[in-house]
C-alpha positions as CSV (number, residue, x, y, z in Angstrom):
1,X,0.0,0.0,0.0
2,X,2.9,2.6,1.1
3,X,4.5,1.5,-2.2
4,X,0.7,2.5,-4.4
5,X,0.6,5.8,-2.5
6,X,4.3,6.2,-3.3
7,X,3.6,6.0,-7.2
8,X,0.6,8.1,-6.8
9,X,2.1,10.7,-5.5
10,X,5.1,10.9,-7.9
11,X,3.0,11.0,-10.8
12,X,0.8,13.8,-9.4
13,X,3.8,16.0,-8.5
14,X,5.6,15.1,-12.4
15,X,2.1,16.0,-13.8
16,X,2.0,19.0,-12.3
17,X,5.7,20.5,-13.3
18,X,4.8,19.2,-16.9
19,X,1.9,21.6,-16.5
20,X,3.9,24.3,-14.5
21,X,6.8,24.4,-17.4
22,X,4.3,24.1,-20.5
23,X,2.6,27.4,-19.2
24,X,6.0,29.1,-18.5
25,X,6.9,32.5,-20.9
26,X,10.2,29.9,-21.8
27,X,12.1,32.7,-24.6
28,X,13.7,29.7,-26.2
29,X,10.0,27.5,-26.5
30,X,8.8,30.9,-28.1
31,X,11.3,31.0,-30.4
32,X,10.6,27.2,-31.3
33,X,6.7,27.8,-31.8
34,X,6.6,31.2,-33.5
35,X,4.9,31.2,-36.9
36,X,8.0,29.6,-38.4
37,X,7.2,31.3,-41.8
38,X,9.1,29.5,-44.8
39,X,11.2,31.6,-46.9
40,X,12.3,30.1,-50.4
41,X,15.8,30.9,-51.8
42,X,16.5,29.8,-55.1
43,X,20.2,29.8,-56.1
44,X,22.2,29.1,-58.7
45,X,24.0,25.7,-58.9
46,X,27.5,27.1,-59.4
47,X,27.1,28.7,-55.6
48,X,24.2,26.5,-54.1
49,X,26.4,24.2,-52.0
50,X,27.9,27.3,-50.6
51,X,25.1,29.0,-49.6
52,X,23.9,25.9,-48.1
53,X,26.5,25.9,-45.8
54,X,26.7,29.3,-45.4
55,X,23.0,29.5,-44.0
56,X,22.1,26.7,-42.4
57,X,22.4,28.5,-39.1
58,X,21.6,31.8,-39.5
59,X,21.2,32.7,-35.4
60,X,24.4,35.1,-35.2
61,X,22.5,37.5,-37.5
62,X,18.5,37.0,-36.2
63,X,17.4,39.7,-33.8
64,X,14.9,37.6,-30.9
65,X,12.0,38.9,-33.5
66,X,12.8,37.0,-35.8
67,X,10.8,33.7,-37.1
68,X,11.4,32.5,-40.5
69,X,12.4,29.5,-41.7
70,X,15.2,29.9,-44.9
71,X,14.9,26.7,-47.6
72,X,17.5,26.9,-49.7
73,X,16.6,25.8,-53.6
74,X,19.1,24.9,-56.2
75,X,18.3,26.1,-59.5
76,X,19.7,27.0,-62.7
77,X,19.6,30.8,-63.5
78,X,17.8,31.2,-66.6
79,X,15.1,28.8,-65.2
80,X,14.2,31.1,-62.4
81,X,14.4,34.0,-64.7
82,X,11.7,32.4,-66.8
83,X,9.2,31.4,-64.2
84,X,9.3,35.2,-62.5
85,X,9.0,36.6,-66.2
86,X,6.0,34.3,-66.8
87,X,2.5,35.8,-66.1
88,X,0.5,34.2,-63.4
89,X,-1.4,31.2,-64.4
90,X,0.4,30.4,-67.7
91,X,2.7,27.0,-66.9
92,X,4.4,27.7,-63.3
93,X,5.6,24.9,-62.4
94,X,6.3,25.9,-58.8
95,X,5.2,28.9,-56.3
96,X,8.3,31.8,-56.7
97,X,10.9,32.3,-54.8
98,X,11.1,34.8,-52.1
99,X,15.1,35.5,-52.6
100,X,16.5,35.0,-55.5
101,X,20.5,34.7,-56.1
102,X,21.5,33.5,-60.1
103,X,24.9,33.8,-61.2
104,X,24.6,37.1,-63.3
105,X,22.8,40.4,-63.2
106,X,22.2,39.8,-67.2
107,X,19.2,37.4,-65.6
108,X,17.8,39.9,-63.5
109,X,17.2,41.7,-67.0
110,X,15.9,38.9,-68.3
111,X,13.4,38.2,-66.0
112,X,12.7,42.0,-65.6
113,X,12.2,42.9,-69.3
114,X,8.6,42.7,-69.0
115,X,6.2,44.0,-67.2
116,X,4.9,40.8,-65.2
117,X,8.6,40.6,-64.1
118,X,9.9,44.0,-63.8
119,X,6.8,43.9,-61.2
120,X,7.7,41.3,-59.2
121,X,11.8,41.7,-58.6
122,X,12.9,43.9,-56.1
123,X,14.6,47.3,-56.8
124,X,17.9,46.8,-55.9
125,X,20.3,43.9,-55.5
126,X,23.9,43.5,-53.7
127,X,26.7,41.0,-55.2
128,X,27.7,38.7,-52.8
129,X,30.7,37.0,-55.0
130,X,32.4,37.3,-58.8
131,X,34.2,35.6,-60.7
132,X,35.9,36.4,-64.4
133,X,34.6,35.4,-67.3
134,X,37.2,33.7,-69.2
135,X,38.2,31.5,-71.7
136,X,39.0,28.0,-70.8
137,X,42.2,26.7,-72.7
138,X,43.5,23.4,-72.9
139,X,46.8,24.1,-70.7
140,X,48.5,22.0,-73.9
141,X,47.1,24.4,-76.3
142,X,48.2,27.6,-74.1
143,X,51.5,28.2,-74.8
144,X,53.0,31.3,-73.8
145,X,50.0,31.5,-70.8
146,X,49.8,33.9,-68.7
147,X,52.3,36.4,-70.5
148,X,51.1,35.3,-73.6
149,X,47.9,34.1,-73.5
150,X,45.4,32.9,-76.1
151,X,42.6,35.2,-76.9
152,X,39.1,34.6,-79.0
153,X,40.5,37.0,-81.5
154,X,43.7,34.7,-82.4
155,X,41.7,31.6,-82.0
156,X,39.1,32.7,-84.5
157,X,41.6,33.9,-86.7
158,X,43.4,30.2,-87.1
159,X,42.4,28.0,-90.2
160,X,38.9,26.7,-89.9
161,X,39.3,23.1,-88.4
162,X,42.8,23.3,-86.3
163,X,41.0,23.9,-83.0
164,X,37.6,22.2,-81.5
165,X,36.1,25.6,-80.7
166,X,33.1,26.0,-79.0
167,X,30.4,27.9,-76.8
168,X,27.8,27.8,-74.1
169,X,23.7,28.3,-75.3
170,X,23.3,31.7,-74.6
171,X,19.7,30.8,-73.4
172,X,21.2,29.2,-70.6
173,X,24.4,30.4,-69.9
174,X,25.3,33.7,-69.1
175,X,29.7,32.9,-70.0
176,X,28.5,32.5,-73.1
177,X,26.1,34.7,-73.3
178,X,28.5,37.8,-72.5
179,X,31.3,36.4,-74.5
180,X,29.5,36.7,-77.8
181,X,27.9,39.7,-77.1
182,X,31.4,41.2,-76.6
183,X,32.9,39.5,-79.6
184,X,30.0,40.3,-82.4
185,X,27.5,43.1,-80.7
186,X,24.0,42.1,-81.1
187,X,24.6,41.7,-85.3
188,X,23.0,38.9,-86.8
189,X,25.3,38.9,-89.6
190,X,28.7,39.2,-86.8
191,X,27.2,36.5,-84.8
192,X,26.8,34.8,-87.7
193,X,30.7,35.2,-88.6
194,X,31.7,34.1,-85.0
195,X,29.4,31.3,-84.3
196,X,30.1,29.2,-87.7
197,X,33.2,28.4,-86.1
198,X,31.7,27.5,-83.0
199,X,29.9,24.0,-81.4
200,X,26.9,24.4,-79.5
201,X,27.2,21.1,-77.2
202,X,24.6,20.0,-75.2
203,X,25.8,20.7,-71.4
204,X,23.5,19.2,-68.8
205,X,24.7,19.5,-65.6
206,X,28.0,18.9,-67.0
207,X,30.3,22.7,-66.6
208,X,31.5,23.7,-69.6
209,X,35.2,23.8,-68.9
210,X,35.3,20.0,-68.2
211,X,34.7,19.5,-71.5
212,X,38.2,21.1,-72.3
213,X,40.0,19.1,-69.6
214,X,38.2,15.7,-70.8
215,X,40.0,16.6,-74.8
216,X,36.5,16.8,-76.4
217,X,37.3,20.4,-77.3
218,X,40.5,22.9,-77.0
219,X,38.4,25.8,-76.0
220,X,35.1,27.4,-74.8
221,X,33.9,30.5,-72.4
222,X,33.6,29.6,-68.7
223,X,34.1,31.1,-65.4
224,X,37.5,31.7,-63.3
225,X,35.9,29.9,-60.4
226,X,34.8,26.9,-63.3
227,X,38.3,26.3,-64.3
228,X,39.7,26.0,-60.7
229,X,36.9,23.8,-60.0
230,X,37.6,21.4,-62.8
231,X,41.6,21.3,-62.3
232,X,40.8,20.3,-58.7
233,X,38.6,17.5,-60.1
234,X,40.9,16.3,-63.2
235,X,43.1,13.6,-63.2
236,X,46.0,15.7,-64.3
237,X,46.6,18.6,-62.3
238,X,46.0,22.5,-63.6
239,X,44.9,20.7,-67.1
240,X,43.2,23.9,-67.5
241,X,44.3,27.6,-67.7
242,X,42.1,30.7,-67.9
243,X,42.4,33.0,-70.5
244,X,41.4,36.7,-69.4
245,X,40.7,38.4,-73.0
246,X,40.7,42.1,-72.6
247,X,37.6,42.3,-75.2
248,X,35.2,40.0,-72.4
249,X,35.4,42.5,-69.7
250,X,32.7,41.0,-68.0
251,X,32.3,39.1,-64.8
252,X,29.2,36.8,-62.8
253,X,28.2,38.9,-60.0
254,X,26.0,36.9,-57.7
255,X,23.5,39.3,-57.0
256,X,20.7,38.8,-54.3
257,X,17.1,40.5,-54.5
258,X,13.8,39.8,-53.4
259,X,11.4,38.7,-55.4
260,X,7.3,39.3,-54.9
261,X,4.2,37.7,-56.0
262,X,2.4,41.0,-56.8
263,X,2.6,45.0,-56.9
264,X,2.7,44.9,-52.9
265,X,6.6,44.2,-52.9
266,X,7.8,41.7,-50.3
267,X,6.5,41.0,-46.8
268,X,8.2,42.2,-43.9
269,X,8.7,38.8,-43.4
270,X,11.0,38.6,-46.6
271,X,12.2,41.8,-46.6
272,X,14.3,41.5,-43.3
273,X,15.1,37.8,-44.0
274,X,16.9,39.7,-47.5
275,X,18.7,41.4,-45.1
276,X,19.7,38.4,-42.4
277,X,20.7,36.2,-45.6
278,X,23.0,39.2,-47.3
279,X,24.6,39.9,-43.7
280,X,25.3,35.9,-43.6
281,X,26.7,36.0,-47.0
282,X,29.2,39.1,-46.9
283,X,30.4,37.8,-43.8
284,X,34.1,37.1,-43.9
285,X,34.0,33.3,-42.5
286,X,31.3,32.8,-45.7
287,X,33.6,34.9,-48.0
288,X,35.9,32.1,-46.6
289,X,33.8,29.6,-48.0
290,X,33.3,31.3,-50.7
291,X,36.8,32.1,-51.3
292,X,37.5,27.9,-51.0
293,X,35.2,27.3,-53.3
294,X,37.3,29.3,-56.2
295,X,35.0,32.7,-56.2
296,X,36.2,35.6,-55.9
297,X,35.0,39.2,-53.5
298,X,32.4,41.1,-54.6
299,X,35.3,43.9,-55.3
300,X,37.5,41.3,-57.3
301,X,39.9,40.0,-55.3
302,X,41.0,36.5,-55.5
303,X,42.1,35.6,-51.7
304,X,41.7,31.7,-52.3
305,X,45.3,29.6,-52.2
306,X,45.3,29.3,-56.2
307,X,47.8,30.6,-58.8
308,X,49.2,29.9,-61.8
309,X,49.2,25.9,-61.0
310,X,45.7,26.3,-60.6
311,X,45.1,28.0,-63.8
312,X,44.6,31.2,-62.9
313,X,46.1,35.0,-62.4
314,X,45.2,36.5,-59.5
315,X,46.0,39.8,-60.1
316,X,44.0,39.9,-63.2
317,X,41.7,42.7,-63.2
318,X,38.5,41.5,-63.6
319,X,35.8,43.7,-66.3
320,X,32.2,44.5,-64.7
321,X,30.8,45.4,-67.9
322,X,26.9,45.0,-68.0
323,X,25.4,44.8,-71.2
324,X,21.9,46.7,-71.7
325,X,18.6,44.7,-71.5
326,X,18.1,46.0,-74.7
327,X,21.7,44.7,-76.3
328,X,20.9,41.2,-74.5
329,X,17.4,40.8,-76.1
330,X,19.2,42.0,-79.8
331,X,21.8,39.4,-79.0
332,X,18.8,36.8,-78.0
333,X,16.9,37.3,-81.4
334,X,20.0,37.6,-83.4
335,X,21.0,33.9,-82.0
336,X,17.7,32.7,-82.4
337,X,17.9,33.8,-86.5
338,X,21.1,32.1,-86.4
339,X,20.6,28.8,-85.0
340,X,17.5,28.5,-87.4
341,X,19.9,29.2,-90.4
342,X,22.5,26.7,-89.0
């Protein structure tokens, strides 16, 4: 009996502190069962892993208002420029984004160019990360890199067939977007010249500069951070070396905005979690990460271990040339006139 009453009691007095600390003002418990309000980032691949990483724990930056929850989307670039560019209604195949970080600020005139999209991106945007675009040599075919370095305007100039040229889609790829646009304006009949000696191959998730290192071609536009990525990766070491050609002055920014479902502009919500994700991003232990991960500062500097066994110069000056939205739709129907002749 003294045993029963023994139990008894026990479970009264547990029953009651359950009841005492489930009623308690606990600061962490609110924290825990706030609204928890989901906040969609979609990111380009080329940084995704990074940003991952970067935000997975995003406490040193939340103030103790702060509820939202960050999911982090990988996805290409000119994808999400579509679907924010695409009215309401007419094939979605997902809800939008809150934040939105592609690899170039040439998408956020993309998906801006109309009035559906211009509408729903936010006014400004802040680069998180660059990195040159280049042309990615077969080291073997680079002689006299880095003082002498190959260029698009010698390669083009060789007799038709001694090198495997080739380029990105421009639809898809904003390297080789910018490199034609700086090699034959927005011309039909330039692009025309250029891209006869050019391949088109079909990518996938495959970077362009591994083609190079894997011999199926000697050359092809790419990114700084691309080539350092594909030397890690290749069996023989700095198979790869990146060709800064003064007439590509152009770089991938990484630019983050917001991105809005109607004329209202972002929630509060959204708005400050913009700002917690961009104070994440700039700060130096992610530029660390980012830096690791063969990207460069958002002012250009290379602070990564990597030089000339890597493939690249760091102390080349990167361009930040941004073509006009209107030079970039010219370029867009002049390749479309192209590839129909072709």
């Amino acid at each position: 009996l003294f045993l029963l009453v023994l139990v008894c009691v026990t479970l009264v007095v547990a029953a009651g502190l359950f009841v005492l600390r489930d009623g308690e003002a606990d600061p962490a418990a609110d924290d825990r069962d706030c609204d928890g309000t989901r906040v969609a980032l979609s990111v380009d691949p080329r940084i995704a892993s990074v940003v991952q990483e970067a935000t997975a724990d995003l406490s040193p930056w939340l103030a103790p208002e702060d509820c939202f929850a960050l999911d982090v989307v990988s996805q290409t670039s000119a994808t999400t420029a579509a679907e924010i560019a695409r009215p309401e209604g007419v094939g979605l195949s997902a809800p939008l984004p809150d934040l939105w970080l592609p690899d170039s600020s040439v998408w956020l005139q993309q998906a801006g160019a109309g009035k559906v999209g211009a509408r729903r991106l936010g006014a400004e945007s802040v680069s998180v990360a660059t990195s040159p675009i280049v042309l990615a040599v077969s080291r073997a075919q680079a002689s006299g890199w880095p003082a002498n370095p190959p260029t698009w305007g010698k390669l083009l100039a060789e007799r038709e067939g001694e090198r495997a040229l080739a380029t990105t889609d421009i639809d898809v790829d904003a390297a080789g977007m910018l490199t034609l646009l700086s090699l034959s304006g927005s011309s039909p009949r330039r692009l025309l010249g250029v891209t006869r000696r050019l391949a088109v191959p079909l990518l996938g998730d495959e970077p362009a500069a591994r083609l190079v290192a894997s011999g199926k071609f000697d050359a092809i536009p790419s990114s700084e951070q691309e080539v350092i990525a594909v030397n890690r990766d290749a069996p023989e070491a700095g198979a790869l070396v990146a060709a800064y050609d003064p007439t590509v002055r152009s770089s991938l920014d990484f630019p983050l905005t917001t991105v809005a479902e109607d004329e209202a502009g972002p929630s509060e919500v959204v708005s400050r979690a913009a700002e917690v994700v961009e104070a994440a991003l700039l700060d130096p232990a992610t530029q660390d990460l980012l830096a690791g991960a063969g990207l460069r500062t958002p002012d250009g500097m290379l602070t990564g271990p990597y030089g000339e066994g890597h493939g690249v110069v760091p102390d080349a000056k990167p361009g930040n040339q941004l073509p006009t939205a209107e030079a970039v739709h010219d370029l867009s129907s002049a390749w479309s006139t192209v590839g129909r002749r072709s």
